[in-house]
C-alpha positions in Angstrom: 82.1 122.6 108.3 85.4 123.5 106.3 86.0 126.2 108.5 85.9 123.6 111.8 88.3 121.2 109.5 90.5 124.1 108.4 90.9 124.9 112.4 91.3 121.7 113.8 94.3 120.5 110.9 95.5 123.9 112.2 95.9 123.2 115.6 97.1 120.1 115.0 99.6 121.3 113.0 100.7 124.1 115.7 100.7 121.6 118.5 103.2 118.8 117.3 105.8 122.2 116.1 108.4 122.9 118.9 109.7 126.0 118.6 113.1 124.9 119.0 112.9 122.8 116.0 112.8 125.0 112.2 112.8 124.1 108.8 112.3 126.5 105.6 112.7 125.7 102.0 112.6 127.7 99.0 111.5 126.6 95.2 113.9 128.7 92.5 111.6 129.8 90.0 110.8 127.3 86.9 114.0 127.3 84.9 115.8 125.7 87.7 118.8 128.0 88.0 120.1 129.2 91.3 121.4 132.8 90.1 125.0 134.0 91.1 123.5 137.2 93.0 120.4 135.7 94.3 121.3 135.0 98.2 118.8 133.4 100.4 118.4 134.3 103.6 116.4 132.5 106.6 115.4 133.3 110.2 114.9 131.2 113.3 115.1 131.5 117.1 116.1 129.7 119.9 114.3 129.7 123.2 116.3 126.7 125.2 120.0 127.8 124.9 120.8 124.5 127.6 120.4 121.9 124.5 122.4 121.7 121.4 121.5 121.8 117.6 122.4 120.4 114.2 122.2 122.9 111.4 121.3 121.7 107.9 121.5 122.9 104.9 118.8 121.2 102.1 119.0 121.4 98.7 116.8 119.6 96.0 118.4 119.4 92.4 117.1 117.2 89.2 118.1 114.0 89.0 121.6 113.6 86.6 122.7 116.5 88.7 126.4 117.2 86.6 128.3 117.9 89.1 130.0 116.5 92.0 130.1 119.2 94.3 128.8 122.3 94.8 130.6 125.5 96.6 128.5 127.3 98.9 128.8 129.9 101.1 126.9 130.6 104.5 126.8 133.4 106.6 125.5 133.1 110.2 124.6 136.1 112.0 124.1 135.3 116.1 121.7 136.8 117.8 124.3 139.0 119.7 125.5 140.7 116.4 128.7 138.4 115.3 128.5 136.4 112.5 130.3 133.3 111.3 131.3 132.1 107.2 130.9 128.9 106.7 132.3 127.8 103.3 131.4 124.2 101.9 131.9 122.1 99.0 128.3 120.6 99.3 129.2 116.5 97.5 126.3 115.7 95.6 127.7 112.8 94.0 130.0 109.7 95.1 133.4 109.2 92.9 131.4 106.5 91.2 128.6 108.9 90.1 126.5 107.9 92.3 123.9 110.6 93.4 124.3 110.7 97.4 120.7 112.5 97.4 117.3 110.6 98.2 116.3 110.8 94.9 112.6 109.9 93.7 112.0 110.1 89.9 113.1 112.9 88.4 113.8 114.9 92.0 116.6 114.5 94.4 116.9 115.6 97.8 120.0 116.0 100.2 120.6 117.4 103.7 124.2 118.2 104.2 125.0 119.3 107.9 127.0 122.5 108.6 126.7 122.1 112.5 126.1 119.6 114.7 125.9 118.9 118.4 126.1 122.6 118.6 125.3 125.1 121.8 123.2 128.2 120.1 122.5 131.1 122.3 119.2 131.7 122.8 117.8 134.0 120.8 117.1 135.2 117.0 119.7 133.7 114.4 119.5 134.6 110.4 122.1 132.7 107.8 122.0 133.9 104.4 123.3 131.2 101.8 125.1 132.3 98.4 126.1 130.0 95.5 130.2 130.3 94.8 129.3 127.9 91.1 131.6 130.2 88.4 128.8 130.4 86.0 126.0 133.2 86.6 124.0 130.6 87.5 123.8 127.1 89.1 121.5 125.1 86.5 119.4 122.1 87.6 118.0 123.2 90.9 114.2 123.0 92.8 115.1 124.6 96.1 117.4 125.1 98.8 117.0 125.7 102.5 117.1 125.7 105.9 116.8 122.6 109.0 117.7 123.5 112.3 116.7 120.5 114.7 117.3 120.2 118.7 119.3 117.0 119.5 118.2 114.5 122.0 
């Protein structure tokens, strides 16, 4: 019977992904520090090259984040072999200190977009994302990762 439960919330789950659509997201380990020299990098394809996409990039921090922005650094790497540097001050905070993040209890959450209403050639895509915080490490942070979605 668990089996038949485990298979059915399977292929439920299977059925309502489109393959155009992708989301990844990666827990740091316990101390909550993004390291200087730990890149992340994700992969995701494209099968409909005649709609356009939004590219975000996700990032969960602890509430009381201190700081107001973040530099980060993405490299996009196309499926025919160029590549593209996106460099971004991610704003975590408004002027008045104000987190700009969904935040629930101790946990905030933010989706920043690096792309939008964008034509992506079909095929197999990989961005790897660095951290450009001067310290050798970026304290105060659950995860980062990865949205692309398919616009209507």
């Amino acid at each position: 019977m668990k089996t038949a439960i485990t298979f059915l919330m399977l292929v439920t789950l299977i059925s309502c992904t489109d393959k155009n659509n992708f989301k990844q997201f990666e827990e740091l380990p316990e101390s909550h520090q993004w390291e200087k020299n730990a890149t992340k990098t994700f992969e995701f394809g494209i099968d409909d090259e005649t709609k356009t996409y939004s590219i975000s990039f996700l990032f969960s921090h602890i509430y009381g984040f201190q700081f107001n922005t973040i530099p980060i650094s993405f490299l996009l790497e196309n499926p025919d072999g160029t590549t593209e540097t996106i460099n971004k001050a991610i704003v975590i905070k408004e002027k008045n200190g104000k987190d700009i993040g969904d935040c629930v209890g101790d946990v905030c959450d933010l989706k920043t977009i690096l792309k939008e209403n964008t034509k992506l050639q079909k095929g197999n895509y990989k961005i790897t994302i660095s951290n450009n915080f001067n310290g050798p490490y970026l304290p105060n942070v659950i995860g980062i990762g990865i949205q692309v979605e398919k616009q209507k």
